[in-house]
N, C-alpha and C positions, 0 to 999 in steps of 0.2 A: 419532420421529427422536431419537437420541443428541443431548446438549446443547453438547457441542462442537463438532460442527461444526456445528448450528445457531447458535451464536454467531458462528462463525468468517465464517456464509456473511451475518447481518445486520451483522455491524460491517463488513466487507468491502464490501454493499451500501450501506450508510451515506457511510462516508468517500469511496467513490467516485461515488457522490453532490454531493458535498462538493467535491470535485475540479474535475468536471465543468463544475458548475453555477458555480462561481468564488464561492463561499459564506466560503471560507479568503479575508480579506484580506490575507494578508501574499503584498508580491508578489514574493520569492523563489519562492514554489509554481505551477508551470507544469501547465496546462490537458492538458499533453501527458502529463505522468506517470501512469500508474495504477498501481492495489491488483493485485497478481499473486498472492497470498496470503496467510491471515493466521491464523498459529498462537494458538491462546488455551490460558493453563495449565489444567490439570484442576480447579480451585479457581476458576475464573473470575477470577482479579483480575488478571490480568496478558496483555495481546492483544500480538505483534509483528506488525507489518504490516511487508511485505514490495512496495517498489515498483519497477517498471521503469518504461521507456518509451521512445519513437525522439529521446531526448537525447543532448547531449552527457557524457562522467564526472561532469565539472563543475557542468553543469547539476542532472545527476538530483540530485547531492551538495548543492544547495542548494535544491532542491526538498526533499528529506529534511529539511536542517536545516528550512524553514519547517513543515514539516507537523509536526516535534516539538513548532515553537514553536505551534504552536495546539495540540496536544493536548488541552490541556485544554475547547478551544473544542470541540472534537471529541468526547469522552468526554462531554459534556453534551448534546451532540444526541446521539448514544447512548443517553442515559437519558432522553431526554424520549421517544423512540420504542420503548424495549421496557424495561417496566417491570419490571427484575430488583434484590436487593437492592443489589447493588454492582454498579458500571461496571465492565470492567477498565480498567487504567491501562495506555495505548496509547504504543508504542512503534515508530516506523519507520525500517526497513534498506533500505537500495540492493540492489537485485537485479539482476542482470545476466546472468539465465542463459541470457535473450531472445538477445540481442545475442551473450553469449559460442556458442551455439547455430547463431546465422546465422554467424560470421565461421567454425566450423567448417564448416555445408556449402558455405559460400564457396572457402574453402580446397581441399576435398575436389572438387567442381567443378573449381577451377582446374586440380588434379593430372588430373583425368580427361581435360582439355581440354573440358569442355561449354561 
């Protein structure tokens, strides 16, 4: 298996993990968010994790900022669990493509009258 997206698919397992399990104290990070995907650079040191979930903008937006602010908390269970020479250093985006996705076949529905 190719090492990047073996990376991609245990940090991905990891943090949502993490999520899940309500491991992240800080309680701006809502239980409802998850990892949707997570690009890792070709040099390994650098993961963007990508979150959605059935939140409000606001919500996910602070879920985000908590989950930057553990990062570090993060990237260390990382490395306690797959022993590579360097972590990458983890970064999280608001994804929306869930939601932007539903409110299109919502839409498209409506027009149809279904």
């Amino acid at each position: 298996m190719d090492r990047i997206p073996r990376a991609s698919r245990l940090i991905g397992e990891i943090v949502s993990a993490a999520i899940v399990g309500r491991d992240i104290k800080d309680p701006r990070v809502s239980s409802l968010c998850s990892v949707v995907d997570v690009d890792v650079s070709r040099d390994l040191r650098y993961a963007t994790i990508r979150i959605s979930g059935y939140l409000e903008r606001s919500e996910l937006e602070k879920s985000v900022k908590g989950l930057n602010a553990a990062a570090g908390f993060l990237q260390s269970r990382i490395a306690a669990k797959v022993h590579w020479k360097a972590t990458p250093r983890l970064r999280f985006v608001v994804d929306t493509t869930i939601r932007d996705g539903q409110r299109v076949i919502e839409t498209i529905e409506r027009e149809r009258g279904d």
